[in-house]
N, C-alpha and C positions, 0 to 999 in steps of 0.2 A: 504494500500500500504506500502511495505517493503523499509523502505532507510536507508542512508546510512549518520550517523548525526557524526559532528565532536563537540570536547568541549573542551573551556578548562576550568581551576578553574575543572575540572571533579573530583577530590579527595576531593573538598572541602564538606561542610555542604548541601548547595543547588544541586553543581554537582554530587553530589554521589549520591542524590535520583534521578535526571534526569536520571543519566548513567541507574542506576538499572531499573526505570522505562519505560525508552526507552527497553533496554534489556527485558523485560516482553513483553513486547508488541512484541519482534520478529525485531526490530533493530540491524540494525549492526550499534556501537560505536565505535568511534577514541577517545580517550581522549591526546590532548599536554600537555605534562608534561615535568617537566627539566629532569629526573633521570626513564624512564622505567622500569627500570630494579631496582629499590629499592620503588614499592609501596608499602607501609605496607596492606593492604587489596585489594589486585586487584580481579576485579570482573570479574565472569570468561565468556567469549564470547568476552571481551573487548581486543579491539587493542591498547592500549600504543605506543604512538608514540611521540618521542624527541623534544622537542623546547627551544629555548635559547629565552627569552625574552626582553634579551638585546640584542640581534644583531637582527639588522633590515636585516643584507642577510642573514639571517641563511635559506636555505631550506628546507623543510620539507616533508618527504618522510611517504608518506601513506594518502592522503587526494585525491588520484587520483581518487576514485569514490562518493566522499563528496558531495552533494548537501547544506548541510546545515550548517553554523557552529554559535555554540552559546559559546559565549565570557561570561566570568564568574570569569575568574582570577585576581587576585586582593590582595593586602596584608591584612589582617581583619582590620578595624577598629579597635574592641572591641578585648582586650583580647591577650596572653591566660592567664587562660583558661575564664574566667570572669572578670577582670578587665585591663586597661591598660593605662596610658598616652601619649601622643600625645607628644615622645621627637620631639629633632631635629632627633636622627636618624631614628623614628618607622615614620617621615611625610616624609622623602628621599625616604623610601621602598614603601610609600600607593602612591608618585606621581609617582616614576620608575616603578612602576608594572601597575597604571592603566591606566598613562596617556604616559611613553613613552611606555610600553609593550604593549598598544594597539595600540599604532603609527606603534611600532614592527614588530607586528604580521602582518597589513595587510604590511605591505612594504615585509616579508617573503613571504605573499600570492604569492605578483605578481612575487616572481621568483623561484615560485615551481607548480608541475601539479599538477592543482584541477580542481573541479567542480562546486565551490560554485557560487552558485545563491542567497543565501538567509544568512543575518548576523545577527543575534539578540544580542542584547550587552544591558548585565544587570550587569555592574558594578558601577553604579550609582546608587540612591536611592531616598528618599524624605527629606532624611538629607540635602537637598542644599537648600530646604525653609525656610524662618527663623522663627523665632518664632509669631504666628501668633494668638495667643488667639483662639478668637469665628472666626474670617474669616477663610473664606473657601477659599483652596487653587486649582488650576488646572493648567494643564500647560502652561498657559499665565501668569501666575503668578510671578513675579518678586522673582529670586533665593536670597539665603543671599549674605551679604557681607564679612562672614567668611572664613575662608582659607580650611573646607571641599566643602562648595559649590561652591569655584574654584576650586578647584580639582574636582569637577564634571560635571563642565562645560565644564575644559578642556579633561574630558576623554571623554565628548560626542561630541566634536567639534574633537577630535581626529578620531573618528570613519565616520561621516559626511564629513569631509574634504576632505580624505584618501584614502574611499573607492570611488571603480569605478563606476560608473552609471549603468552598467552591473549587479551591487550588490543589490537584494534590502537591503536595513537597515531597521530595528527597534529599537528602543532603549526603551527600559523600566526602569522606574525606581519605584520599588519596595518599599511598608511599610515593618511594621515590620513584618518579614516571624513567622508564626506559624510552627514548626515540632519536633518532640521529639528529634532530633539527634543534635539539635544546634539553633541558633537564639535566639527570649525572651526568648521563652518559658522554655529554658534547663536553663538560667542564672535568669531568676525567681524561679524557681522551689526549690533549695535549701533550699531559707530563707526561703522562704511557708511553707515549711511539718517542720520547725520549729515554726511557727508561727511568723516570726518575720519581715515580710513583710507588708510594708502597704503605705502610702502616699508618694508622692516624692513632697515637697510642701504641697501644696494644693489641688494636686489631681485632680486639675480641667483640667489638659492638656489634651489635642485629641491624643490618638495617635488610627494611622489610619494602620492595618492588613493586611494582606491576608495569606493564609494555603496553607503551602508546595502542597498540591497536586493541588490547583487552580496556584500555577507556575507554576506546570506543565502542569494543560490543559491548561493554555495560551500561555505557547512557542508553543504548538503544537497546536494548534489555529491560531497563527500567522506563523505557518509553512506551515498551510492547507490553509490557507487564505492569498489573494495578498493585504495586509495592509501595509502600511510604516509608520515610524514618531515617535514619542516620544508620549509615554505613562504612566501614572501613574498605576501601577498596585495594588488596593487595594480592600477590598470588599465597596459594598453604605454602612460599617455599626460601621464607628468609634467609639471608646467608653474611656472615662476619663479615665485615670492613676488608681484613685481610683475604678471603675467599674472594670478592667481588674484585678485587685490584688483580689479586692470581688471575682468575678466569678471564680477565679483560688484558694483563699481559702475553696470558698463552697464545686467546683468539691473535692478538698482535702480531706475536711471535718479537717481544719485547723480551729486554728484562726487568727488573724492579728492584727496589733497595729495601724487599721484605725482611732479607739476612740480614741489615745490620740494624738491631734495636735500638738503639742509643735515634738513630735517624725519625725511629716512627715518635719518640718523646719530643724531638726537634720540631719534628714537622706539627705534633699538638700546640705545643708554646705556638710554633709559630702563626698557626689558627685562631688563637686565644688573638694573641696580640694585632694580627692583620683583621681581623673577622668581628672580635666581640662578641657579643652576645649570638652573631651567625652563625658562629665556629659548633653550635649546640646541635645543630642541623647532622653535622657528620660524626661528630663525636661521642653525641648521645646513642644508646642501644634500647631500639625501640622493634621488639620481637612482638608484632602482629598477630592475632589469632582473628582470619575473618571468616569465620564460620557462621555469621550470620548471613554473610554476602551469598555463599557458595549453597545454604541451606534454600534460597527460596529459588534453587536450580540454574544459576550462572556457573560456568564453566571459563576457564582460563584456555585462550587459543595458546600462548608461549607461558606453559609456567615452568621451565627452566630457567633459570639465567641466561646458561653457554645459546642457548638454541636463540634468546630476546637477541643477546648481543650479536650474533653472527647475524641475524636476520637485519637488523637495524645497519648492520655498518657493509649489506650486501652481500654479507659469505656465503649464503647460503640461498 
């Protein structure tokens, strides 16, 4: 069935595969953007349609045949292009963009013509649990007490609050996305094919995945499907700091500086001190259990690592 999906974030890293892959499929896409008319790569079938995400009345004209809208925009955490600290002013931009620009956006919903029935809102992630070792984290799980995991809290309580009961919600929140055009995979990838990649610490953290194209069969998953709620979206197949740097050297045919310990403490400090409070992102172990994702019968197309990565960087 042919519909008619709205987005926003749609220019970003995530929304650009959505748009294009919706469009594959024979979708008609809306993408909200501040500036229509100045997209640097606009994708051709796509409707570019205006929104101010600061104004809560702003109306938005072209969502009159929208069934679905998936929320995506958000200031990046990370970067650009690869590094970045958490000033006072880059945390003004991540709470105005994700947490009033979502308040924003549905307040603009209800005084413009649409159709939306369905909201999926993935501008949260797994960065709001704290550092966790060996437990295993799910979504009863007590968030941090850090100032991203409020900010995630409030951008999920923004959406929950806000929207209408006419709407269903979903809310997901995302590991670390695999895909060539951005996420680890692109901000790993440099030091690798120099060799100079290897422990953060001790290596021993969780960090817990999912591959660009398993987001997308699960927005459309939960667009085929009458599921509500907040969900963890990762594969069953976390894997240590140190495993994911291995398997991204071998695919390489790199080397790494796993053997020398003293390096992986080096390169922590040096996270601390370049990053800040970012540095939590990679450092933290945050071992996933999404068994509630996988229970209402979603399936992972890549839930290997070796098989996302080879696939992503064309090996395969």
């Amino acid at each position: 069935m042919n519909m008619q999906i709205a987005l926003t974030g749609g220019t970003g890293f995530i929304g650009n595969y959505l748009t294009n892959k919706f469009v594959e499929n024979d979708h008609q896409v809306v993408v909200l953007t501040r500036d229509p008319n100045h997209i640097k790569k606009p994708i051709p079938k796509v409707n570019y349609i205006q929104w101010n995400p600061k104004d809560p009345r702003f109306k938005l004209h072209g969502l009159e045949n929208s069934e679905i809208l998936i929320h995506l925009a958000g200031e990046p955490l990370v970067g650009p292009p690869i590094i970045g600290r958490w000033t006072k002013s880059k945390k003004n931009k991540i709470y105005e963009s994700r947490v009033l620009g979502t308040q924003n956006l549905i307040h603009s919903l209800s005084v413009s013509d649409h159709k939306i029935n369905t909201f999926i809102g993935m501008i949260s992630g797994i960065g709001c649990y704290p550092d966790s070792g060996e437990n295993i984290l799910d979504e009863s799980s007590k968030i941090s007490n850090e100032w991203l995991a409020d900010i995630v809290l409030q951008s999920e309580n923004s959406m929950t609050n806000n929207l209408p009961q006419s709407i269903r919600n979903v809310i997901l929140r995302a590991g670390i996305v695999i895909g060539k055009d951005g996420g680890g995979l692109k901000r790993l990838l440099f030091p690798s094919k120099f060799g100079v990649l290897g422990k953060f610490g001790t290596g021993n953290q969780w960090w817990s995945w999912i591959d660009i194209e398993d987001i997308y069969n699960c927005i459309v998953f939960f667009i085929e499907n009458d599921h509500t709620g907040l969900y963890n979206v990762t594969t069953e197949n976390p894997v240590r700091q140190k495993e994911f740097v291995g398997t991204l050297s071998k695919i390489l045919r790199r080397p790494n500086t796993m053997w020398f310990p003293l390096l992986g403490h080096l390169y922590k400090l040096a996270l601390k001190i370049i990053l800040g409070g970012v540095s939590a992102e990679v450092l933290y172990s945050r071992k996933i259990n999404p068994s509630k994702l996988f229970k209402t019968g979603f399936t992972c197309q890549y839930p290997q690592l070796e098989q996302s990565i080879e696939k992503n960087l064309n090996l395969k």
